[in-house]
C-alpha positions in Angstrom: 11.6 4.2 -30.3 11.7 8.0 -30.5 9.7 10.8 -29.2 6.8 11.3 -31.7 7.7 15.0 -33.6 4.9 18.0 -33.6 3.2 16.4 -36.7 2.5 13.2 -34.8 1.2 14.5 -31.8 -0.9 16.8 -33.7 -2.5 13.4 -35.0 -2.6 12.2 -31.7 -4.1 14.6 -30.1 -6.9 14.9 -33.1 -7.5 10.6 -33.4 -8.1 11.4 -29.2 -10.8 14.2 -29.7 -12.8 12.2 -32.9 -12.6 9.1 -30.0 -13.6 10.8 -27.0 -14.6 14.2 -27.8 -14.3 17.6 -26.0 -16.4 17.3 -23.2 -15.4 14.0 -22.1 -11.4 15.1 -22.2 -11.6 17.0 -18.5 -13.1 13.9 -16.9 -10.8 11.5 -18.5 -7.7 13.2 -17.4 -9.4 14.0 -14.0 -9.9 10.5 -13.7 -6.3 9.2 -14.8 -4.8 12.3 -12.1 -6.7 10.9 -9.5 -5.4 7.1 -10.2 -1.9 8.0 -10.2 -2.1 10.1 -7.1 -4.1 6.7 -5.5 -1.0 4.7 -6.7 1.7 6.8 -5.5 -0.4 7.3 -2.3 -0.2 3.7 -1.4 3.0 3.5 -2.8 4.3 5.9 0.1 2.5 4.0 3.0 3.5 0.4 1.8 7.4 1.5 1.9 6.1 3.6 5.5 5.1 0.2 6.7 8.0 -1.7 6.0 10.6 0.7 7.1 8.1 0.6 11.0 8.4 -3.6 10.4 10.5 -4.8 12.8 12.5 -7.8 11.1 13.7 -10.4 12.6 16.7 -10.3 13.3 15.5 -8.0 16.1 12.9 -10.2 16.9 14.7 -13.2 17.1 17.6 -11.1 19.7 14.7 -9.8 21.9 13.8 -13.8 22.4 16.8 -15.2 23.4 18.4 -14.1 27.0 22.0 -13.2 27.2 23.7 -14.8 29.6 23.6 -11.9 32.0 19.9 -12.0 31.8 20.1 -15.5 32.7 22.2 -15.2 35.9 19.8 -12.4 37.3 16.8 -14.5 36.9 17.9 -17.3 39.1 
């Protein structure tokens, strides 16, 4: 599927304003700017949070003693 040409769009863009109309165009695209700046938003933190998640493999080392931890505790 290609890009539509200049024709096409200016179809587009006319089917959108007989739909919506004028005054409602602002708020739609308002609307849509403000969901995709949520998404990416929480996009950001979720892969912030993981990368601060310890795993564990790191977990699991800090558990078990090494033997030189061992001879100092008894």
């Amino acid at each position: 599927m290609s890009m539509p040409s200049g024709m096409e769009l200016v179809i587009i863009v006319i089917i959108v304003l007989l739909l919506f109309g004028g005054k409602k165009i602002p708020e739609l695209a308002k609307g849509l700017g403000s969901g995709i700046r949520n998404f990416k938003k929480a996009i950001k933190e979720d892969d912030e949070e993981v990368a601060n998640k310890p795993t564990e493999a790191t977990d699991k080392k800090a558990e078990i003693p090494t033997q030189k931890e061992e001879i100092k505790n008894s």
